[in-house]
Every structure is written in C-alpha cells, then in structure tokens.
C-alpha positions as CSV (number, residue, x, y, z in Angstrom):
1,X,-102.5,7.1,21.3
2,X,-99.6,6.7,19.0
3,X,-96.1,5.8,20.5
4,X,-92.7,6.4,19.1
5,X,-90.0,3.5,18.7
6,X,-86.7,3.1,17.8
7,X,-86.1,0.0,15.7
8,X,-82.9,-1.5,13.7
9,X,-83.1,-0.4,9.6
10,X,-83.6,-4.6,9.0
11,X,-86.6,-4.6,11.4
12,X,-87.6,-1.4,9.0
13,X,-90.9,-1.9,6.7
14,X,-92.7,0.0,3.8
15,X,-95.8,1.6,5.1
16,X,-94.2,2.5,7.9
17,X,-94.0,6.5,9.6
18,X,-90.8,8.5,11.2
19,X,-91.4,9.6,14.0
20,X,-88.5,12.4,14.0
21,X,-86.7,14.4,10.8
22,X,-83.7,11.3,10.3
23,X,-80.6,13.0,9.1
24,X,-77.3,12.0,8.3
25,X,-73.7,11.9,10.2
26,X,-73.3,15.1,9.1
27,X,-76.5,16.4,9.7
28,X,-78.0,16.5,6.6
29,X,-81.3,16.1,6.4
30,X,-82.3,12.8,4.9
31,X,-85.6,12.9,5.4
32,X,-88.4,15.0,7.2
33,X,-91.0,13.9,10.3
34,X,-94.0,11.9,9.0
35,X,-92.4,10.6,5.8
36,X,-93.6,7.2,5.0
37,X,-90.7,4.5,4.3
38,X,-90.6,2.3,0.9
39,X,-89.0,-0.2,-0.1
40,X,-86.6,2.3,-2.2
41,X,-86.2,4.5,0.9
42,X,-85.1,1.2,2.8
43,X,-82.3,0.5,0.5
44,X,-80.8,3.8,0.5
45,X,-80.9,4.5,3.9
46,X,-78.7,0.8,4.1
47,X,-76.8,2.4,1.2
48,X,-75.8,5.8,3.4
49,X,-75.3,3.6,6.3
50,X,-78.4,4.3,8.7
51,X,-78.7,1.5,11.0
52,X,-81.8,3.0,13.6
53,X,-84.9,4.5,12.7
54,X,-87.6,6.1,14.8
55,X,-91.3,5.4,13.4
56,X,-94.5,5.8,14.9
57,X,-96.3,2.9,16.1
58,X,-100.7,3.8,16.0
59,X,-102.7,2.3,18.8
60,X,-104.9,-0.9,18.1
61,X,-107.9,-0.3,17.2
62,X,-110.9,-1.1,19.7
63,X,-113.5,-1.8,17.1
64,X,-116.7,-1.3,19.9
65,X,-114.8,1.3,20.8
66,X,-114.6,3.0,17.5
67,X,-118.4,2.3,16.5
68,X,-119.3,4.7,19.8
69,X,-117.2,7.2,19.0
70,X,-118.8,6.8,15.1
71,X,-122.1,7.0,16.9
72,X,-121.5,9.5,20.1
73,X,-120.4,12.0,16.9
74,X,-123.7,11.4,14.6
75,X,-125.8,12.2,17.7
76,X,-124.0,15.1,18.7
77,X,-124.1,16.3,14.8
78,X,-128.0,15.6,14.5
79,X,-128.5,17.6,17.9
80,X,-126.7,20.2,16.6
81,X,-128.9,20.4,13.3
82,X,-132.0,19.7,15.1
83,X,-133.6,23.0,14.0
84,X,-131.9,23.0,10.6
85,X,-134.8,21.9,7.4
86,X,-133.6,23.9,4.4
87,X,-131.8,21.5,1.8
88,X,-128.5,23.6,2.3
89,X,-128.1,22.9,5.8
90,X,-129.3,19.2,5.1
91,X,-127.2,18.8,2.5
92,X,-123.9,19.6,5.1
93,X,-125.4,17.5,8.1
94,X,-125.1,14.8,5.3
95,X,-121.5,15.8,4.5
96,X,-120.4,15.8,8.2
97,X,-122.0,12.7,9.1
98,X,-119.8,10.8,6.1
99,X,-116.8,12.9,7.4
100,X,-117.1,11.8,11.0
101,X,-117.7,8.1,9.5
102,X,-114.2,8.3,7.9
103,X,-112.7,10.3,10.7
104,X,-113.5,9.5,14.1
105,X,-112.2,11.5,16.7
C-alpha cells in the first residue's frame, strides 16, 4: 500500500514522487502526478515560492513476505504451463518467470 503525505518543500528530497499534479498560485501547472523530484526541481519550486508538496510514501517492504509472493507466482506460472513442452512455450514460461521475479504482485 502506498500512502500520500503532505510535507514542507525543505523536508523535500530527490528520488522522491507527487502524489497530485502541483500547480502554481495561479493555477498553472508546474508539474504533473508521478513526477519524480531532483535536486533542480527542488530549487525551483523554492524559487516560484512552493512551500508544500504531496509525495507518495511506498510501503516497507516485508522481505518473507515478498519471497512468497516471488514463489506463490512461479508455482501458479509452472501449473499453468504444465502441459506446455514445445520450446516456444518454454521459452515464455522462462520470460514470465524472470518478469514475476522483477515484478511481484
């Protein structure tokens, strides 16, 4: 679960994700959802005299439970290909299995 927090511009560091579009007094657009602060992003922001940001804060990461969701999604996969022998669909069971390594759900 990822929650959304409003913290001072100073508190502000690179790396870090709006939660919501951020836009000016006048309600220009600054910039959009999801955009990823830097360090030159920071400054200008102090510059055009933003003083709050909202940024997405991720969950911690439960590392036992992130090794059975790894392995909950290779059984699942290999179930699901049980039947399948030619190299074509072995070669994708491979791909997917690499995929849901990087990607747990």
């Amino acid at each position: 679960m990822i929650t959304i927090q409003a913290i001072a511009l100073e508190d502000a560091a690179p790396g870090m994700i709006l939660a919501d579009a951020l836009q000016d007094e006048t309600g220009q657009m600054l910039l959009p959802k999801g955009s990823e602060l830097t360090e030159s992003v920071l400054r200008s922001l102090g510059r055009r005299g933003i003083e709050t940001l909202s940024i997405l804060i991720p969950e911690a990461v439960d590392e036992s439970a992130l090794i059975a969701r790894r392995e909950a999604a290779r059984q699942r996969l290999q179930h699901l290909f049980r039947q399948a022998v030619d190299p074509t669909s072995q070669g994708l069971l491979r791909v997917m299995l690499e995929y849901r390594e990087e990607h747990p759900q």
